[in-house]
N, C-alpha and C positions, 0 to 999 in steps of 0.2 A: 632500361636499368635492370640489372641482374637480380632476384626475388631475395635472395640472400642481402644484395644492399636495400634493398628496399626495407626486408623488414629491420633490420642494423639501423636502420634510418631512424625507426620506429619507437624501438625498442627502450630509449632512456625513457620519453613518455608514458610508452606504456608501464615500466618502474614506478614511476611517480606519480600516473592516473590511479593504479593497482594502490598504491598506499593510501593515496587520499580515501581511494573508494572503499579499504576496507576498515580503516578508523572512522570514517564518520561518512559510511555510506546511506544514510538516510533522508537526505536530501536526492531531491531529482534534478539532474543535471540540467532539465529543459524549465520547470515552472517553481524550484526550489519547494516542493509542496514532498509531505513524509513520502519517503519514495519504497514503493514493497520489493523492489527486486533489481538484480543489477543484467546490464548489458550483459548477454554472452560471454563476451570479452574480460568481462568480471572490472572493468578498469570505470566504469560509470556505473549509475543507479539512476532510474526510473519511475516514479508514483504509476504509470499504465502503461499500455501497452500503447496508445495514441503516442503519448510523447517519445515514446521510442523510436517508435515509426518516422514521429515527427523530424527526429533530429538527422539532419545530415550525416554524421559523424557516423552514426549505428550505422552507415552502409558504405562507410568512407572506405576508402583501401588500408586505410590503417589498422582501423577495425578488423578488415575481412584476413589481414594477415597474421594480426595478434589473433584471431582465433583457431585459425591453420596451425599458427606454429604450436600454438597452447594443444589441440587434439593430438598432433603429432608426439608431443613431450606427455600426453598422458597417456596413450595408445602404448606406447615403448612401457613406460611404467606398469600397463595392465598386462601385457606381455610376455614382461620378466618375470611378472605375480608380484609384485611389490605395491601395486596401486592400493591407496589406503579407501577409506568410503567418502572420502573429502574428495578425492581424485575422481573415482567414479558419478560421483554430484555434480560437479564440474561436467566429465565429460557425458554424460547424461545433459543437461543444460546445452553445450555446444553444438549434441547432437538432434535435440529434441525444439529447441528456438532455431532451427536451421532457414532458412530464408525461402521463400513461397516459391522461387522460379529455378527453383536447384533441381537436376535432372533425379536425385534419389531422394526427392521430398517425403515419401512415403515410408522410403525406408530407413530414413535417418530420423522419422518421426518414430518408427516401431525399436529401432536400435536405441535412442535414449530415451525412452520410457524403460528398456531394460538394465541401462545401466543404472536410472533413478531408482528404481526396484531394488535394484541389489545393493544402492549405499541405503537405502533406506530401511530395507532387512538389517543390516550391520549397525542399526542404530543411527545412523545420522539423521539430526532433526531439523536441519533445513531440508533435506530429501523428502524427509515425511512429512514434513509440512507441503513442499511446492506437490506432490501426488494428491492429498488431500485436495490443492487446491486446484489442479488439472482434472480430477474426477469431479470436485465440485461446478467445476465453471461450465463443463461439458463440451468445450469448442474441437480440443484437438483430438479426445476421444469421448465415448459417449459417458452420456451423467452416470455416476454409479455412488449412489447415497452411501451405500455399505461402506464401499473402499474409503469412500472421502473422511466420512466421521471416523472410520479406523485408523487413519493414517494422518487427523488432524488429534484426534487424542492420543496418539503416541508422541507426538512430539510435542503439543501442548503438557503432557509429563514431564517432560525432559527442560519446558521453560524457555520452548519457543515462544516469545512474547505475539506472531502473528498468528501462531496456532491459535493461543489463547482469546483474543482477541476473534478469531474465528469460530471459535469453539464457543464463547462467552455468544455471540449473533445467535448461532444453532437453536440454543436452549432458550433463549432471551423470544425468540418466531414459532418456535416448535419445528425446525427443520429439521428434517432425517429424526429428531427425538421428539419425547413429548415436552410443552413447554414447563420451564421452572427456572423462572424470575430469580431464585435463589443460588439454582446455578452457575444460572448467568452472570446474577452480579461476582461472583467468585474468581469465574474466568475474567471479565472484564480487569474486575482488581489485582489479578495476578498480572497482566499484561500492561497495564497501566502502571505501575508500580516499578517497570521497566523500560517508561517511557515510550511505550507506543503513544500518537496520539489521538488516534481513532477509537483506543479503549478510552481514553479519559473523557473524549466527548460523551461516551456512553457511559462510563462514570457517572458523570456530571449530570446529564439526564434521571439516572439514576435515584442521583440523591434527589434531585429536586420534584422528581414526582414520588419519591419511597417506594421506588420500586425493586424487590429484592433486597432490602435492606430500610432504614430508618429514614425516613427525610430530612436532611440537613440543608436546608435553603444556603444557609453563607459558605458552607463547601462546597454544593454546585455552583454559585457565582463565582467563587474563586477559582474554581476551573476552569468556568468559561472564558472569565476575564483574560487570564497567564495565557490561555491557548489561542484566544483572538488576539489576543499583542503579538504573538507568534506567530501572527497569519493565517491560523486554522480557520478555514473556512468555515465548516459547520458550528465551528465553536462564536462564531460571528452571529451568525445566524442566529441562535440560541439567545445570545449577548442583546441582539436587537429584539427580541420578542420579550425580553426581559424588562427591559428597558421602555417598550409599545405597553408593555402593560402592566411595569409594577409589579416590584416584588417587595411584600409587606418588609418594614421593618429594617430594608436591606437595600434596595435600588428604588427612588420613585419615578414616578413615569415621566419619560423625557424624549417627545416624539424626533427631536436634534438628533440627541443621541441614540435613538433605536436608529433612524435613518442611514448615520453616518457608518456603524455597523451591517445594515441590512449594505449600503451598498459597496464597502471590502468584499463582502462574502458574493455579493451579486455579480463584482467584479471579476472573480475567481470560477464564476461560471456555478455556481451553487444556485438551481431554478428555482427553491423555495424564495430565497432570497431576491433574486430577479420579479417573481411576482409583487411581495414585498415593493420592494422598491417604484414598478407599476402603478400600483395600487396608491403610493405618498405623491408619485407625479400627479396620477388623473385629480388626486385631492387639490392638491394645490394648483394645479389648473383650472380647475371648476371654480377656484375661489380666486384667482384671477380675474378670473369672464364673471364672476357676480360685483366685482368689484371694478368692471371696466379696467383691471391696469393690465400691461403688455408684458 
């Protein structure tokens, strides 16, 4: 089949993945869990890189054409001099997630980290944010604390909710800064408030130890709770340790329900939670075998 029909073939789909994925691209196509980043392809979204990996699709031929024709359509753009710093994000991304067994893996890895650079200079804060977070992670270049905290506070400005939420961790550990609990709660709340839900878990932490802010016991339980209906794992977690052991005034201790909690989140592959869960089996097995029943 001629590549021209092929991607023609493609091509409604990828219309209709592309919309889905940029209205409500925070789902992960593989595990429906908050998803930080989208396919290459821009037409799906991701929570890790595992599921990415994972999914057939991110290596299908459909994939590997929508992202052909996408570099080609932004290449002519950067060409003309027309490409905006959305274009060059894009094509930084295309060229920077390139696929391990490509004969110019190296140099498609050093060409979109330049084009991310250069929308990220022009202010674009998802640019700023994913460098942030490529100098934080250390995998495809080496760790550089400077650039990262530089490059997640500028877009954490701008009200990138996973800057923020990144930024909110930094302060909250003392990484790359010194630590300040009051910071952090700040960042957390500015990203939370935007519906990330990895800040809200830390919200919700938050309140419920007073940390960086005042302790409000019935607001972190309402966090947790909304977010465990949700299927936030760690917000499970949380929910069952709440529930293991009582929260005055607000939740009493109800080893059912911390269990049935600890094991959603267990399920979701959350290890605190898997111990957890361990830990309620050996119980009740022990009390089995003292009790002779099967």
């Amino acid at each position: 089949m001629d590549y021209k029909i092929k991607y023609l073939k493609y091509k409604n789909k990828y219309i209709e993945l592309k919309k889905i994925a940029q209205k409500g691209g925070n789902k992960c196509k593989c595990c429906g869990k908050y998803a930080e980043f989208f396919c290459p392809c821009f037409t799906v979204s991701y929570c890790s890189e595992k599921c990415r990996n994972d999914d057939l699709e991110y290596h299908s031929e459909s994939c590997r054409n929508i992202r052909k024709e996408e570099r080609k359509r932004l290449l002519k753009k950067l060409n003309e001099g027309n490409a905006t710093a959305e274009d060059k994000y894009k094509l930084g991304i295309l060229y920077f997630y390139t696929s391990k067994d490509g004969k110019k893996y190296k140099e498609n890895k050093s060409r979109g980290l330049i084009y991310l650079i250069a929308s990220a200079n022009e202010g674009y804060a998802d640019a700023q944010y994913l460098l942030g977070y490529i100098y934080f992670e250390g995998k495809e270049v080496q760790e550089d604390e400077t650039q990262s905290f530089f490059w997640f506070k500028l877009s954490a400005d701008q009200g990138n909710h996973k800057a923020q939420h990144h930024l909110g961790n930094l302060y909250y550990i003392g990484h790359y800064v010194n630590k300040d609990v009051k910071e952090a709660f700040k960042w957390f709340k500015l990203s939370a408030d935007q519906g990330n839900p990895k800040a809200q878990v830390m919200l919700g932490f938050n309140y419920l130890k007073g940390t960086g802010t005042e302790k409000n016991l019935l607001e972190a339980f309402n966090i947790f709770k909304r977010l465990a209906e949700q299927n936030e794992h760690s917000a499970q977690f949380m929910l069952g340790l709440i529930y293991q052991n009582g929260l005055v005034g607000i939740a009493i201790k109800n080893e059912a329900e911390a269990f049935k909690w600890f094991k959603l989140s267990a399920d979701q592959g959350n290890m605190q939670a898997i111990e957890q869960v361990k830990a309620f089996e050996a119980i009740e097995a022990k009390k089995k075998s003292e009790t002779g029943l099967d």
